[in-house]
C-alpha positions in Angstrom: -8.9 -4.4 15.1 -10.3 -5.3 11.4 -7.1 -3.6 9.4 -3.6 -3.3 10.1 -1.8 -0.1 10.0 1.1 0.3 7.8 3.6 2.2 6.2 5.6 2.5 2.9 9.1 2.9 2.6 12.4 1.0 0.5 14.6 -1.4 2.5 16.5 0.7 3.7 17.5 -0.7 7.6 17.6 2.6 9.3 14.1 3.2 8.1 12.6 -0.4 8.9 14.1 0.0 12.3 12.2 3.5 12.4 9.1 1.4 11.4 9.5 -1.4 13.8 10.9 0.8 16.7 7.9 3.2 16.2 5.2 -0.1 16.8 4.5 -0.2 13.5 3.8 -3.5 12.4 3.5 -4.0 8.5 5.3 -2.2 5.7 4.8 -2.1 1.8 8.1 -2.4 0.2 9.3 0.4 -2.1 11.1 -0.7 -5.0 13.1 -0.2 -8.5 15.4 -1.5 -10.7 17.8 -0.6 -8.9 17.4 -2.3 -5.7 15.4 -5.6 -7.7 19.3 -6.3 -8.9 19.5 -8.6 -5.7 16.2 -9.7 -4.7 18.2 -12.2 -2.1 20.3 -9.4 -0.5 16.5 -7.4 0.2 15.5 -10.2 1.8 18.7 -10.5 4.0 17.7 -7.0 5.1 14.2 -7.5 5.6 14.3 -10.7 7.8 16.2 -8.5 10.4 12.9 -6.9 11.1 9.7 -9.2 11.7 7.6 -7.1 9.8 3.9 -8.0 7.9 4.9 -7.1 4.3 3.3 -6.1 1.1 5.4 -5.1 -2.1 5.5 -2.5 -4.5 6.4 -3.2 -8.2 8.8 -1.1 -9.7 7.6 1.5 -12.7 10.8 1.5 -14.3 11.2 -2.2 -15.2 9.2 -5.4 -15.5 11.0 -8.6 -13.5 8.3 -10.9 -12.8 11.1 -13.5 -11.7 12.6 -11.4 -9.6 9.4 -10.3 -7.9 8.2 -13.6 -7.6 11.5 -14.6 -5.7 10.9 -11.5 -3.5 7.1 -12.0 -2.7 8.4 -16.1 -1.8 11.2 -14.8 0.5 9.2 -12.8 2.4 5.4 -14.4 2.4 4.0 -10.9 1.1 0.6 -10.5 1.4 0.3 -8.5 -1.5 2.3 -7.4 -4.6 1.3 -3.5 -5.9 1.2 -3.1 -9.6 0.4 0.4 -11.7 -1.1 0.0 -15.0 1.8 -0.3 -17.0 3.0 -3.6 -18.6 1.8 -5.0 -22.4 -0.7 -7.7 -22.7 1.7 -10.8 -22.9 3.7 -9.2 -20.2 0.2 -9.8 -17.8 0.1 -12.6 -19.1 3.5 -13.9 -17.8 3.1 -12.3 -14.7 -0.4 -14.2 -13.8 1.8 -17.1 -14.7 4.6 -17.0 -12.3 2.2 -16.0 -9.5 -1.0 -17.9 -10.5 -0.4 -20.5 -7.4 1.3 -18.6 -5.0 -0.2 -16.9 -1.7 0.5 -13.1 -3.0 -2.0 -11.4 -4.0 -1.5 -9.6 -7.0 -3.3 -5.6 -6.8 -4.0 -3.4 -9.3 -3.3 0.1 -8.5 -6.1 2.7 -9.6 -3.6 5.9 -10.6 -6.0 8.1 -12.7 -9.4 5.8 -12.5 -11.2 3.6 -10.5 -12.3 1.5 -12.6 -8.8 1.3 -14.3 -8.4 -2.0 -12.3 -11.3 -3.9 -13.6 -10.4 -5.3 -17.0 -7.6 -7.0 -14.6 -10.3 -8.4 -11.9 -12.4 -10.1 -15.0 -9.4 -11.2 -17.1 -6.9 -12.4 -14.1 -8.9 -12.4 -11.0 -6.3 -9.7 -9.3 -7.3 -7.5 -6.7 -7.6 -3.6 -6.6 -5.5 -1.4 -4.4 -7.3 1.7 -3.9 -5.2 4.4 -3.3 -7.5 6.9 -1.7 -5.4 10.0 -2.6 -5.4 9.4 -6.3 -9.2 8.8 -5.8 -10.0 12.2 -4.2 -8.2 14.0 -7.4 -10.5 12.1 -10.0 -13.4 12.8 -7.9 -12.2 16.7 -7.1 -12.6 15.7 -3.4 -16.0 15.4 -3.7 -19.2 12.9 -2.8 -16.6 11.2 -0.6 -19.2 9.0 1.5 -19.7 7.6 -2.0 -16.3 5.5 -2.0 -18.0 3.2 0.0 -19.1 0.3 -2.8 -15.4 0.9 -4.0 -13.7 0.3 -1.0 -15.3 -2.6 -0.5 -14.1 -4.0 -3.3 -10.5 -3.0 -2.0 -7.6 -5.8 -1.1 -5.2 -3.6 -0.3 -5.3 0.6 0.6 -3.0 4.0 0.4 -3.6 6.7 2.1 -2.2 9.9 3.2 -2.8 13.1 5.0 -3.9 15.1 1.5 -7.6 16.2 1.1 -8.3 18.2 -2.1 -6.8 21.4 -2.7 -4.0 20.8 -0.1 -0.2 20.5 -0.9 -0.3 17.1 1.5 0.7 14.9 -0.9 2.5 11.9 0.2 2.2 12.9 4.0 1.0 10.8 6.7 -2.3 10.6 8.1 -1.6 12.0 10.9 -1.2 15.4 8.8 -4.4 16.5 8.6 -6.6 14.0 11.5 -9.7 15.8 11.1 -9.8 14.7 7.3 -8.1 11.4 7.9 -10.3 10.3 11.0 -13.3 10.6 8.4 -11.8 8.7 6.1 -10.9 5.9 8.1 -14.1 6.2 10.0 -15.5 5.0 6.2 -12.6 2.3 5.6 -14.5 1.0 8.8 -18.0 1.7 7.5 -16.8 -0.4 4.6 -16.1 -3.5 6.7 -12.6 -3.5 5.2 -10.3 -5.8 6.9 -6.8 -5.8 5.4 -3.6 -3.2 5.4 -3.9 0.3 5.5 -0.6 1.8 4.3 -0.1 5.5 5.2 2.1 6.5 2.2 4.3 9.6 2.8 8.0 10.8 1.2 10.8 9.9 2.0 11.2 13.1 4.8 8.4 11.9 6.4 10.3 8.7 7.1 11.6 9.1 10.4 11.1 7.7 14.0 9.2 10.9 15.0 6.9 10.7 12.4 6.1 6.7 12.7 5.8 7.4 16.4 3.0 10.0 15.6 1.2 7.6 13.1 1.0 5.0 15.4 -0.2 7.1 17.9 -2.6 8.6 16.1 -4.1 5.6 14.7 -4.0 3.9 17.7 -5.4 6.6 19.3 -8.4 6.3 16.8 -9.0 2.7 17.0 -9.2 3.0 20.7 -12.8 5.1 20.0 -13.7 2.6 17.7 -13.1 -0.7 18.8 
């Protein structure tokens, strides 16, 4: 298969043993402030599940240490970033990380090309989060995210298409919408993780079991 299915969620052990007991193989790593206090206890939690990982930067403080220390501990593949530190705080980040195997993504949250100035000035890559893409575009001209996502390191999706109140569900929510829209991540010739992002309710060995299935049951036509 040319991407890997996975899902996001804090580390929380009930929920990674959710993931992993659901077949689920990689997971992007919620965090905050909060639980950044002790990057090495994280870790400890983490390594009881032999999980792919990717992290997710917190938006309520800026610990480039600490996330460095993280992304080390557990050879993330990529580290998640929304557009919202100062210019010498990039600076310090790019850095810390400049020679370590994580990539660092920029996430679009209102623009596409809100990650750019980042790909000329630091050589990051984009994580396009497919959800926020449809509300810029109004759900529209979707066969035209194409070029974009193939500019993609790292994607979100969920099971929302415009006008829905899926927001932060899995893609297994709405399969008629979501097998199009992986059927263009494939078009694409993408080749890294596909995180289905949903809420924290979503978050259960039911649902993960569903997921799986479903995208399994997708590849299977594909592949």
């Amino acid at each position: 298969m040319s991407f890997l299915l996975a899902t996001k969620c804090a580390p929380d052990k009930k929920i990674l043993k959710n993931v992993k007991d659901a077949g689920i193989d990689a997971v992007e790593l919620y965090t905050s402030k909060e639980i950044l206090k002790d990057p090495k206890k994280v870790i400890e939690i983490c390594k009881e599940f032999p999980l792919e990982y990717a992290i997710h930067a917190p938006n309520d403080d800026y610990c480039p240490e600490k996330l460095a220390e993280l992304s080390m501990g557990l050879n993330a593949s990529v580290l998640v970033i929304h557009n919202i530190y100062w210019d010498d705080e990039w600076e310090k980040l790019y850095e810390i990380f400049k020679n370590m195997k994580t990539t660092i993504c920029i996430e679009n949250v209102i623009s596409a090309i809100e990650q750019n100035k980042f790909v000329r000035r630091f050589n990051f890559g984009r994580c396009l989060d497919i959800e926020h893409l449809q509300i810029e575009c109004a759900g529209v001209m979707e066969k035209e995210f194409i070029p974009v996502i193939q500019e993609a390191n790292h994607i979100h999706l969920s099971g929302y298409y415009f006008g829905s109140n899926l927001w932060h569900s899995h893609i297994h929510h709405s399969p008629e919408h979501s097998h199009s829209l992986l059927d263009l991540i494939k078009s694409a010739r993408y080749s890294f993780m596909i995180v289905s992002e949903a809420s924290v309710k979503h978050q259960t060995l039911d649902e993960f079991k569903k997921l799986n299935d479903f995208f399994k049951n997708w590849a299977d036509t594909k592949y």
